[in-house]
Each structure stands twice: as structure tokens, then as C-alpha cells.
Steps between C-alpha positions, in 0.01 A plus 500: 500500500406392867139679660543563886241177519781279359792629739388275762636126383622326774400487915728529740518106528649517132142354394421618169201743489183574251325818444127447519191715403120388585435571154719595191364873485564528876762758575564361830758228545604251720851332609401121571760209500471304168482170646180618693314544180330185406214382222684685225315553186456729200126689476379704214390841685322775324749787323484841341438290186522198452536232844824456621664180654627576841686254740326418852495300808397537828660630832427493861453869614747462741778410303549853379835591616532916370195645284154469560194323352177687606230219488295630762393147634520485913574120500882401527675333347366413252598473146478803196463433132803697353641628144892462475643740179815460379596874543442484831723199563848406429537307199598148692210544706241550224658235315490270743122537626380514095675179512361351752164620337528356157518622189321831471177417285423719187265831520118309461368843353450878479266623741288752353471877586 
């Protein structure tokens, strides 16, 4: 099943598109191109839980083509840390940016409650 946050998937210049968050809790999300994403990498973030392993990168601000990402920082451009799920994104898109990540490491630990 597709969330409205995955519907968008490709720009109007047939570029293929990634949905963004500023963090992986965030319920707002961002449209950026997935080529603008760069320094791709895997982070162990805290969970309900136990930590959870969450694909990131970082974006220029103004690359967001449909969403929003409310950073509140006056300087522009400038470049966001973001969270890219996989059910926000279509499946070649997420596959392609874990990819270019690396393998997804293992879950270090449990954090305690």
C-alpha cells in the first residue's frame, strides 16, 4: 500500500524523486530529487525500544521540489541532514539510495526505558 508521501516519484523532468523527513519521527515530508541527496549513510537513531537503523544523507534546502522541511535556519541554501524510509519512497528509489549507502549495519543495542 502507497502513503500520500510516496505518490510523488518522479518531477516533471522525468527525474526520479525521494521523500525526505528531517528526522524519522517527523510527520512532515519532503519531495527532493534523488540525485541531490549526497553523503548517504545508515545511523542508529533512538526507537520506542530498541534503536533503529535509518537511512540518511544530506540535502540542500532548496532542492525541495513539493513538501516542506521546517528547519527554521534563515541562511540559504544550505544543506539539511535528512531520514529517507522506505514507506515513504518507491521501492527503486529506496533501493537504490540504501545501495549507494552500504549494507545496513546490525542494531548495536536496546536502549533502555
Amino acid at each position: 500500500m502507497k502513503t500520500a508521501a510516496s505518490s510523488v516519484s518522479l518531477s516533471s523532468f522525468g527525474v526520479p524523486l525521494a521523500s525526505v523527513r528531517l528526522s524519522w519521527t517527523d510527520w512532515h515530508v519532503a519531495h527532493v530529487p534523488a540525485v541531490q541527496i549526497c553523503d548517504l549513510h545508515w545511523d542508529e537513531v533512538p526507537g520506542r525500544r530498541a534503536a533503529e537503523i535509518v537511512l540518511c544523507g544530506f540535502t540542500s534546502c532548496d532542492a525541495v521540489v513539493a513538501g516542506e522541511l521546517p528547519h527554521g535556519d534563515a541562511r540559504h541554501p544550505h544543506n539539511v541532514r535528512v531520514c529517507i524510509l522506505p514507506e515513504d519512497n518507491d521501492r527503486d528509489v529506496f533501493a537504490r539510495l540504501a545501495w549507494e549507502a552500504g549494507p545496513k549495519p546490525r542494531r548495536s543495542h536496546a536502549i533502555a526505558a
